[in-house]
N, C-alpha and C positions, 0 to 999 in steps of 0.2 A: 834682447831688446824687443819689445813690442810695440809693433805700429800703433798707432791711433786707427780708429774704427772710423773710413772714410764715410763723412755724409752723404756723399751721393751715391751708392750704392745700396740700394734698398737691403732690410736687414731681411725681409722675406723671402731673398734668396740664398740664406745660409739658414733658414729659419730652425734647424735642429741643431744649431749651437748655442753657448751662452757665449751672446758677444761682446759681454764684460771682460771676458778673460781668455777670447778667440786672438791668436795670433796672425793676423793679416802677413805676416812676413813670414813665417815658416811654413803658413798651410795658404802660400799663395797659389797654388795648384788647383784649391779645391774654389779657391774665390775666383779664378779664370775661368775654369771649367764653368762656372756657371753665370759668369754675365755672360759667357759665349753663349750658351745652350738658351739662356734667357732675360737675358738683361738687355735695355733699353739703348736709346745713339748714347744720351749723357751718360749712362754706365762704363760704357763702350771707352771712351774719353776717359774718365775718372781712370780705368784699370790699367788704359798706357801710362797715364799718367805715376801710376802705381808702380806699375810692373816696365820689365824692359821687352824691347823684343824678344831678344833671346829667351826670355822666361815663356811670353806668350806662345812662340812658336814652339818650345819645349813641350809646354803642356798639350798644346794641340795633337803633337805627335801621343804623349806618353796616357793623352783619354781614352779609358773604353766606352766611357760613354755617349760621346760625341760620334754624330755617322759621320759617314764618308764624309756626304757632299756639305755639311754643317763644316766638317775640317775644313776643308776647300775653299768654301765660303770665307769660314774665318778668315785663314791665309790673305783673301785675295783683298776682302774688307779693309785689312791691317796694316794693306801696303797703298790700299788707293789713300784718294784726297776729301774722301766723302767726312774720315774723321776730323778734319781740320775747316770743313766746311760750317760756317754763321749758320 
């Protein structure tokens, strides 16, 4: 089953895909990894809203591209109240 190609997630940060026929649910790994490393607060929102924790935190572990303190960040991001803030 393939998701629908979330509007708010700018397509410029998968931009070497064609994302008519990009799987948002199987290659949700590669879409984490990069609203973390560069997507925006709405991004941010959208991808929980996508993904679960446990996915998020999985991938955070399972990046080599993400540094340390970008991980750490995530993490801490993920679990305050900043995401839920107007």
């Amino acid at each position: 089953m393939k998701k629908n190609r979330p509007a708010i997630i700018n397509s410029a940060l998968l931009w070497e895909y064609d994302l008519d026929t990009f799987n948002y649910e199987k290659s949700y790994k590669i879409v984490i990894e990069r609203v973390l490393e560069r997507g925006n607060l709405e991004e941010w929102r959208e991808m929980v809203k996508l993904y679960s924790t446990k996915q998020i935190l999985e991938t955070i572990e399972w990046s080599a591209q993400l540094e340390q303190r970008d991980k750490e960040f995530s993490r801490f991001f993920l679990i305050s109240e900043f995401l839920n803030a107007a």
